[in-house]
KEGUMAR-190895 format. One line per field, with one value per atom (N, C-alpha, C): residue number from 1; atom name; x, y, z. Coordinates in Angstrom, 3 decimals. Example, Ala and Ser with C-alpha at 12.3 -4.5 7.8 and 13.67 -1.06 7.14 Angstrom:
2
sevex 1_1_1_2_2_2
mido N_CA_C_N_CA_C
xx 13.190_12.300_13.200_12.850_13.670_12.900
yy -5.690_-4.500_-3.300_-2.250_-1.060_0.030
zz 7.800_7.800_7.800_7.080_7.140_7.870
***
This chain:
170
sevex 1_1_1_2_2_2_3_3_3_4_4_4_5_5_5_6_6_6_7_7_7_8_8_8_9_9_9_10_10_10_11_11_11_12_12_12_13_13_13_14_14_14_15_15_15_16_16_16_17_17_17_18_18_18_19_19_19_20_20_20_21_21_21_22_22_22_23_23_23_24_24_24_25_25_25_26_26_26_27_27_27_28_28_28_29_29_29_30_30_30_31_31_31_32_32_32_33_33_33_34_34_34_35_35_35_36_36_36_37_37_37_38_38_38_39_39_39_40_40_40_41_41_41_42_42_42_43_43_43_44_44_44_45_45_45_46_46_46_47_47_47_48_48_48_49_49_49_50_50_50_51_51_51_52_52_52_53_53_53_54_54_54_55_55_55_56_56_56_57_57_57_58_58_58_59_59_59_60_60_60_61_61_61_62_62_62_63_63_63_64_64_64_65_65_65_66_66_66_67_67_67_68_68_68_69_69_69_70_70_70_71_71_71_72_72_72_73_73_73_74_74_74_75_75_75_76_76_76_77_77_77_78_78_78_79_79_79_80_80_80_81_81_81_82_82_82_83_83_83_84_84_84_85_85_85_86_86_86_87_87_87_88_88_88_89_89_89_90_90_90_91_91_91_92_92_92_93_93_93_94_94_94_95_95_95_96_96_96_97_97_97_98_98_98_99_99_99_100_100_100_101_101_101_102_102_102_103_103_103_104_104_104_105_105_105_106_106_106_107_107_107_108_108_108_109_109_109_110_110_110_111_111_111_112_112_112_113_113_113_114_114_114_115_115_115_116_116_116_117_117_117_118_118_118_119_119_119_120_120_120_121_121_121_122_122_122_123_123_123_124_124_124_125_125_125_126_126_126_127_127_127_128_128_128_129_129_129_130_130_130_131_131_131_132_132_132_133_133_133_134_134_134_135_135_135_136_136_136_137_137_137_138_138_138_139_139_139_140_140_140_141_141_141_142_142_142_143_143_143_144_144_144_145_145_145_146_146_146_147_147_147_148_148_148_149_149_149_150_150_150_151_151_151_152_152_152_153_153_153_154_154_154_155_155_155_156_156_156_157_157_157_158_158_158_159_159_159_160_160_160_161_161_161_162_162_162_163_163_163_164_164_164_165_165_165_166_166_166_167_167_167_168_168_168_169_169_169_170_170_170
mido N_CA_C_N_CA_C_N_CA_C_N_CA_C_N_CA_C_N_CA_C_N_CA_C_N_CA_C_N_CA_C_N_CA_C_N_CA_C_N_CA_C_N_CA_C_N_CA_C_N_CA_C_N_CA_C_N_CA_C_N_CA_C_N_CA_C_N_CA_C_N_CA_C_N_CA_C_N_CA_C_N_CA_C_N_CA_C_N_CA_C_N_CA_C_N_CA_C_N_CA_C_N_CA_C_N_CA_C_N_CA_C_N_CA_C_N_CA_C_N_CA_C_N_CA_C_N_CA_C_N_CA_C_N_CA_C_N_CA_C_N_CA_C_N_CA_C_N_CA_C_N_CA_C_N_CA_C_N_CA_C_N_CA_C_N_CA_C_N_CA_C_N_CA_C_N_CA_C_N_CA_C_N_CA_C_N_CA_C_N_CA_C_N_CA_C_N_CA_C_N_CA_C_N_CA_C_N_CA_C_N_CA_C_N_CA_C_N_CA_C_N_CA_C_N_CA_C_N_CA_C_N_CA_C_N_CA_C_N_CA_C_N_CA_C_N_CA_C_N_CA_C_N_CA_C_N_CA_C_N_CA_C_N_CA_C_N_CA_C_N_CA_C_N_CA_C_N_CA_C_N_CA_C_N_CA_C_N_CA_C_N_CA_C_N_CA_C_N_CA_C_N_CA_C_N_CA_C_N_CA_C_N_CA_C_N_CA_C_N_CA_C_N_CA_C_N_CA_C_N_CA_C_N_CA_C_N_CA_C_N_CA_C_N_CA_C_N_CA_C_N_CA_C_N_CA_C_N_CA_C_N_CA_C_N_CA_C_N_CA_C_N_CA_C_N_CA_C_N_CA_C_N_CA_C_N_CA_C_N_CA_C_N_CA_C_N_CA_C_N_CA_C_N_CA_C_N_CA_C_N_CA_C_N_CA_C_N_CA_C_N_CA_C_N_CA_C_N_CA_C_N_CA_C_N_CA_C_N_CA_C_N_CA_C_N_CA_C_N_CA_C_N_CA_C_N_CA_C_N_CA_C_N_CA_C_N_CA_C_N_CA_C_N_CA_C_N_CA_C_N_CA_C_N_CA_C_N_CA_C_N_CA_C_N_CA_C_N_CA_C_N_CA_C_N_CA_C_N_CA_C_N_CA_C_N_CA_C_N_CA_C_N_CA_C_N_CA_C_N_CA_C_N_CA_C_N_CA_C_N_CA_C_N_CA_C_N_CA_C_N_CA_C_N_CA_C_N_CA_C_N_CA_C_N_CA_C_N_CA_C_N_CA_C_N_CA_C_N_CA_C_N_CA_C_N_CA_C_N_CA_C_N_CA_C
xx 0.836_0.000_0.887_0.541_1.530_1.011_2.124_1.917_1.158_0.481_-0.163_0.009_0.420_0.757_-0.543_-0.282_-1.222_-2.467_-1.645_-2.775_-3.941_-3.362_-4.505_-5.738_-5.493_-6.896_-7.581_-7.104_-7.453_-8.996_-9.959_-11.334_-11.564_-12.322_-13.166_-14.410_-15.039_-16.727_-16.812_-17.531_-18.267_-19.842_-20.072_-21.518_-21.610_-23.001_-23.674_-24.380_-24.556_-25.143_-26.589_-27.650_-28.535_-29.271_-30.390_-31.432_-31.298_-32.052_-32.227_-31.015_-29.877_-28.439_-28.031_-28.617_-27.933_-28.985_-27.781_-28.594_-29.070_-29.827_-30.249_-29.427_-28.102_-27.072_-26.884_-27.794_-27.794_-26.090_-25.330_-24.235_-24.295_-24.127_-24.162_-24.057_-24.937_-24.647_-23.614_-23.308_-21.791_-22.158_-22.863_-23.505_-23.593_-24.214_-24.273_-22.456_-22.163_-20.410_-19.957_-19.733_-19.420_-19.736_-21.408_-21.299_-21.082_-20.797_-19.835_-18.689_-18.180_-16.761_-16.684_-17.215_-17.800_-16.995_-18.675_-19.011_-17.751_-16.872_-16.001_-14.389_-14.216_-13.481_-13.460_-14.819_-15.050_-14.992_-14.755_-14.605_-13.279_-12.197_-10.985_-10.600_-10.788_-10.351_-11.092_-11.728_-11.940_-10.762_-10.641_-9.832_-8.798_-8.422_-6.910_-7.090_-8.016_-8.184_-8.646_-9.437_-10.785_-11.471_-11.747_-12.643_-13.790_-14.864_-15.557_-15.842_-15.260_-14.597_-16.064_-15.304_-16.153_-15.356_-16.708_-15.657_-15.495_-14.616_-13.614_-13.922_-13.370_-13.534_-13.363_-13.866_-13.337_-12.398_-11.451_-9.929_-9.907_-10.610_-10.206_-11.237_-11.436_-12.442_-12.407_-11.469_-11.586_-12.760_-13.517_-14.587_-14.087_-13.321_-12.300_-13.028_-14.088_-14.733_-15.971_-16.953_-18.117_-18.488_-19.778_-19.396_-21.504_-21.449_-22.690_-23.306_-24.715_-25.981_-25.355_-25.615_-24.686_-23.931_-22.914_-21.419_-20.904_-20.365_-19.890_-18.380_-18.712_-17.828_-17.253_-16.029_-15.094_-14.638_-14.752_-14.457_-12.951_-11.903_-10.696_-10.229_-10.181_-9.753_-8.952_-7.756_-6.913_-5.946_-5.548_-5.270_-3.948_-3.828_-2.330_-1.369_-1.986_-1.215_-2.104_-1.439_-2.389_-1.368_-2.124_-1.726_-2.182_-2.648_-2.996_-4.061_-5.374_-6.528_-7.170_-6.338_-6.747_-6.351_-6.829_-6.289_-6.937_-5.401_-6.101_-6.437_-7.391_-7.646_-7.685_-7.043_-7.043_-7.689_-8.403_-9.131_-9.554_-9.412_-9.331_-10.718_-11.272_-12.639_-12.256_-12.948_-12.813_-13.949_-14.149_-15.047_-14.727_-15.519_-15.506_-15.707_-15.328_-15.453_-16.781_-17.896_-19.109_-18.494_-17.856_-17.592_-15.894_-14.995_-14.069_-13.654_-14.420_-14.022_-12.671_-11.821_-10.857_-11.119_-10.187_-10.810_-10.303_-10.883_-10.469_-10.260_-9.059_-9.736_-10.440_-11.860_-12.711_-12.425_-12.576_-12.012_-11.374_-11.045_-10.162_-10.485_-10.274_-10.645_-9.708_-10.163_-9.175_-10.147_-9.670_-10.909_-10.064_-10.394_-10.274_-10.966_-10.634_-11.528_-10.741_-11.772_-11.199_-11.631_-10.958_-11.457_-11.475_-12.795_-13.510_-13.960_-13.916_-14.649_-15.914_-16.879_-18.216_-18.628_-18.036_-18.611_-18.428_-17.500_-17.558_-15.911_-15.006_-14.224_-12.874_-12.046_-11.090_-9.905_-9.653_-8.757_-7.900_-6.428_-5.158_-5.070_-4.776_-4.373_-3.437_-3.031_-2.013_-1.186_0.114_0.719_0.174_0.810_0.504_2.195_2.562_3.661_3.013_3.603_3.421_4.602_4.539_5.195_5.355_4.864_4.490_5.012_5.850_5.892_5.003_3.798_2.764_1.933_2.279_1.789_3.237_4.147_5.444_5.151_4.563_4.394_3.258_2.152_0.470_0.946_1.560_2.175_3.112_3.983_4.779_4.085_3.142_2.040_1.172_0.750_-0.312_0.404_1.396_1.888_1.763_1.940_2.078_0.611_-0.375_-1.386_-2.122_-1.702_-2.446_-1.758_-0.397_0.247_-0.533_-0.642_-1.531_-3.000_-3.792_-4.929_-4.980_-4.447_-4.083_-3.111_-2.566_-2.481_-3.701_-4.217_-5.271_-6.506_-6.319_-7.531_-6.963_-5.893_-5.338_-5.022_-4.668_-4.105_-2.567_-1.894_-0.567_-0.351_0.902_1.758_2.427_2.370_2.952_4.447_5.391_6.974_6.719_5.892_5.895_5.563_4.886_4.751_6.112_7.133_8.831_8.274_7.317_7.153_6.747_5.626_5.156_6.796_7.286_8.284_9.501_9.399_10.553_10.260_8.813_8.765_9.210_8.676_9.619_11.112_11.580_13.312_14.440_13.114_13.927_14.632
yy -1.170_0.000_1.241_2.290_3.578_4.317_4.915_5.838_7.501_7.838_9.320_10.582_11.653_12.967_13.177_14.002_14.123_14.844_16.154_16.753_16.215_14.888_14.787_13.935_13.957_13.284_14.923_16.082_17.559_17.731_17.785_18.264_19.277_20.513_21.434_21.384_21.946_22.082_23.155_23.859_25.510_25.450_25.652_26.354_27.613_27.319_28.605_27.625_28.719_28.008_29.197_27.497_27.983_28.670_29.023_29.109_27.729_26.685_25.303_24.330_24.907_24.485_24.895_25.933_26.966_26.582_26.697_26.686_28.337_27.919_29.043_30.739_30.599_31.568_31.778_31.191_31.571_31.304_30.277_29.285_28.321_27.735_26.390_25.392_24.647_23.223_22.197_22.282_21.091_20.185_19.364_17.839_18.220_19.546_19.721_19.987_20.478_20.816_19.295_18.341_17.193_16.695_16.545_15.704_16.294_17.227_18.232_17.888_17.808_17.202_15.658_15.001_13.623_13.134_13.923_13.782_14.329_15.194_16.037_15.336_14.389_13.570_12.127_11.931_10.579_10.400_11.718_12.040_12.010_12.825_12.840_11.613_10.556_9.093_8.575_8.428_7.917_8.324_9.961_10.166_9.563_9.148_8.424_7.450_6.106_5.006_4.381_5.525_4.688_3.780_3.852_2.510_3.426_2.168_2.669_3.150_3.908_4.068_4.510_3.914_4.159_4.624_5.768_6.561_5.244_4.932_3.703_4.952_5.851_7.033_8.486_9.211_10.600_10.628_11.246_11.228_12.565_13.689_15.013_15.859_16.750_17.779_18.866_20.042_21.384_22.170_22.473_23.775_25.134_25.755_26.688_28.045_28.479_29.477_29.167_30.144_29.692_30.292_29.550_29.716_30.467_31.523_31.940_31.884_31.940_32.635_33.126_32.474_33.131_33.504_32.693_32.170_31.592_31.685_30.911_29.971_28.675_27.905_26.990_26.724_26.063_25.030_23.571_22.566_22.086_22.277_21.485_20.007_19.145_17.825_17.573_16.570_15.582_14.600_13.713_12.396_12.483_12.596_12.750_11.839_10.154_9.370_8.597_6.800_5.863_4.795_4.124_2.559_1.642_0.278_-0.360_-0.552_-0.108_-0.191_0.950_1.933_2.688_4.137_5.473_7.086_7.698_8.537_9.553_10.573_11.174_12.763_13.765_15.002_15.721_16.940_18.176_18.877_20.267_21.034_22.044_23.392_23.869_24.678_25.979_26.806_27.609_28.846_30.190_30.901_31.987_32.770_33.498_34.978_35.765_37.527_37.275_38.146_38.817_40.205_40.711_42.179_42.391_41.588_41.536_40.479_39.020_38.138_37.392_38.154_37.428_35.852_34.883_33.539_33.405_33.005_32.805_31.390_30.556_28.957_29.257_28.072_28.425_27.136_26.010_24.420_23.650_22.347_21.453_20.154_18.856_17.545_16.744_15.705_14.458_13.155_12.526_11.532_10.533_9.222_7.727_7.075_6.934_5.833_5.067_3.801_2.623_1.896_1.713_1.570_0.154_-0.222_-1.306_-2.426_-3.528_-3.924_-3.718_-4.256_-4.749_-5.334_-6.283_-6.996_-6.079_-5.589_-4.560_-4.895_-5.359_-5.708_-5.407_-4.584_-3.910_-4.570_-2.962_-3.487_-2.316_-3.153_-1.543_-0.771_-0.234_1.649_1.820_2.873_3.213_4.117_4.132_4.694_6.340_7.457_8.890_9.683_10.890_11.017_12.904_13.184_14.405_15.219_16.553_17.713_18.787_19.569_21.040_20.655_21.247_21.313_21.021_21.432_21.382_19.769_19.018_17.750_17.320_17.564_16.522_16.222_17.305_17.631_16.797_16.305_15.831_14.632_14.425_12.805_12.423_12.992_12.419_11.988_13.156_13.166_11.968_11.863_10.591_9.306_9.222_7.663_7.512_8.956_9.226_9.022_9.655_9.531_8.256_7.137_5.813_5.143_5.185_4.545_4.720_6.094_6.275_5.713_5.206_5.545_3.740_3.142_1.585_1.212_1.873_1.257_1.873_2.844_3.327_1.974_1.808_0.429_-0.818_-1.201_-2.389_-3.147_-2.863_-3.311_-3.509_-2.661_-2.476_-2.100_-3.009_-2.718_-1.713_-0.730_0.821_0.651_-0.195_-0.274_-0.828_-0.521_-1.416_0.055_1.359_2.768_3.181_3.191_3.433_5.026_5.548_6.966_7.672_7.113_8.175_8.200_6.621_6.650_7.968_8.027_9.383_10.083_10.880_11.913_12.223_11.108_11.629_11.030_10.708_10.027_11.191_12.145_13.335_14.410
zz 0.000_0.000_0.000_-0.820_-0.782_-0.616_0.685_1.727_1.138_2.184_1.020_2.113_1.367_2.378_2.589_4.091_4.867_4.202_3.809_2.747_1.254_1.082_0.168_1.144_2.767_3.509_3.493_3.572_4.033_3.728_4.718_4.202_4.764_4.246_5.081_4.795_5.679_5.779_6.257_5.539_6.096_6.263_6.976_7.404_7.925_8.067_9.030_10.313_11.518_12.592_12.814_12.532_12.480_13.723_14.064_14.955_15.931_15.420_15.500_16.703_16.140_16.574_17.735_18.312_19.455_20.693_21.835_23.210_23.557_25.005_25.221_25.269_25.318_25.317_23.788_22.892_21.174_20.823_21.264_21.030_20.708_19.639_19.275_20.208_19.900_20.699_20.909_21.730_21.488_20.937_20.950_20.370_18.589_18.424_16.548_16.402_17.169_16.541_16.948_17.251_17.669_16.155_15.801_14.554_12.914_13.330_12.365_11.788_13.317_13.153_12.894_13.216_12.834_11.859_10.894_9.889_9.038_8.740_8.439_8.543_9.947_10.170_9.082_9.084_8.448_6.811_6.625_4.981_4.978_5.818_5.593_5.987_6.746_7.426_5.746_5.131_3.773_2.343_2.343_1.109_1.659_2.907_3.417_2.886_3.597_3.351_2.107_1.426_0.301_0.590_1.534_2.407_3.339_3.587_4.575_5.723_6.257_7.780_8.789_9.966_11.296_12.180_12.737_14.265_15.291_15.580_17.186_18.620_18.380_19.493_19.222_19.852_20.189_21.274_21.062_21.835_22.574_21.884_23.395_21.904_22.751_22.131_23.404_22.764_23.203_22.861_23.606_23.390_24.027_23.426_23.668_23.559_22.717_22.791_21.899_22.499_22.118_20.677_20.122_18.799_18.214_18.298_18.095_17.276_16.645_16.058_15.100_13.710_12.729_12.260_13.382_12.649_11.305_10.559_9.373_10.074_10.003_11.102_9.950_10.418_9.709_9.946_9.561_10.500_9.386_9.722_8.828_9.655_8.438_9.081_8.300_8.967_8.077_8.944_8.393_8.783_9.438_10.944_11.636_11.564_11.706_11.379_11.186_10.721_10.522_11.063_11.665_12.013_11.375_12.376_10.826_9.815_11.035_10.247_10.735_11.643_12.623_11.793_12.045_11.622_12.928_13.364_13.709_13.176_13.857_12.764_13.481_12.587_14.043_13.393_13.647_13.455_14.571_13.226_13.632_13.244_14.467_14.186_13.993_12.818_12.598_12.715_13.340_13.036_12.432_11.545_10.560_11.172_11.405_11.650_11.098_11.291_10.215_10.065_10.275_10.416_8.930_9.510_8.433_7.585_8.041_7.231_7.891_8.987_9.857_10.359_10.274_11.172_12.604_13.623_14.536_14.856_15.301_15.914_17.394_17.229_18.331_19.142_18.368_19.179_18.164_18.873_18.286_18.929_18.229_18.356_17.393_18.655_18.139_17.655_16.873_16.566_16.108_16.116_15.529_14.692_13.780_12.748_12.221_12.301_11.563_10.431_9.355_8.091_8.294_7.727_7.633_6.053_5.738_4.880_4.630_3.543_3.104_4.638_5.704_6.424_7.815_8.043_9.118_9.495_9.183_10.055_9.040_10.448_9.938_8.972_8.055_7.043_7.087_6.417_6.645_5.551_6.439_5.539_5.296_4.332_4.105_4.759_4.825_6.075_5.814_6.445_6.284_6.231_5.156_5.204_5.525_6.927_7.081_6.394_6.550_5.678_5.945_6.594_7.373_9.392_9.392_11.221_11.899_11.731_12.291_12.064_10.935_10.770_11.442_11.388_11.982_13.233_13.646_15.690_15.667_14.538_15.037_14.753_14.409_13.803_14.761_15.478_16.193_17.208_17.810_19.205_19.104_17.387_17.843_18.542_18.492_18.590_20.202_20.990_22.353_22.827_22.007_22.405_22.087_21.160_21.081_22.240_22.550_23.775_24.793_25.195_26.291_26.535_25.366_24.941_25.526_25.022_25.159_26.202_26.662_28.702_29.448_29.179_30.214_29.818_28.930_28.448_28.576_29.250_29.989_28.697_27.193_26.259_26.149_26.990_26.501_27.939_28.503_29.708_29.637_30.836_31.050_30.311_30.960_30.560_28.979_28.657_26.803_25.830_26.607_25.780_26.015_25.355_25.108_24.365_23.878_23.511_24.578_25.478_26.683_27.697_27.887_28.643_28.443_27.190_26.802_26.896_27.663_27.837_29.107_29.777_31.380_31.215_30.643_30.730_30.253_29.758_28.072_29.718
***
């Protein structure tokens, strides 16, 4: 299988946030920005894989500032790394000025999907070749963060994550 830079998983999604979407403080709902990102994740975990992918987990989701009533919101995703049947994705929210058109990031999320067959059951991917500093740093981090992710879930013995271990040894 040959490996694909990070940027050709890259999706964005723009909207608007409706009426419908917002709690009583006329802020979007976390739960509609959740399947935003989802949904937005699960497209970029596909142009990676070409396969059918399913969310495995949500890994961390910052709600960093709130996101109002007629926002034009920006959800960017793309594929940090891939294991074997596994991607993370990491993603980044965007809101739009109404006044100058400036973007601000409002939150950020981490997500897992695993590309699947016709029958449901996982199949591998192709590796991910980052390029930009900023993918070197999301790519190096995921490996820290599946280590972690899999001793806290009694998969993998603490002295066996040799990446989390180097962070306290560094």
């Amino acid at each position: 299988m040959k490996a694909k830079l990070v940027s050709e998983s890259a999706t964005l999604t723009t909207d608007l946030v409706l009426t419908g979407e917002t709690n009583p403080l006329n802020n979007m709902f976390g739960g509609e920005l959740l399947a935003r990102m989802d949904r937005t994740a699960g497209i970029a975990a596909r142009r990676h894989s070409r396969r059918i992918c399913v969310t495995a987990s949500v890994n961390h989701v910052a709600f960093n500032r709130p996101i109002p009533l007629g926002s034009v919101v920006t959800v960017e995703a793309k594929v940090s790394r891939a294991f074997k049947s596994s991607m993370e994705i990491y993603l980044d929210v965007w809101i739009e000025d109404r006044e100058n058109g400036s973007k601000q990031k409002a939150n950020e999320a981490i997500y897992t999907f695993v590309a699947v067959d016709d029958t449901g059951s996982p199949v591998g991917v192709p590796e991910v070749i980052p390029e930009t500093e900023l993918e070197k740093l999301r790519y190096e981090a995921a490996l820290r963060r599946k280590q972690l992710s899999l001793v806290l879930a009694g998969k993998m013995k603490p002295s066996d994550a040799t990446e989390l271990k180097a962070l306290f040894n560094e």
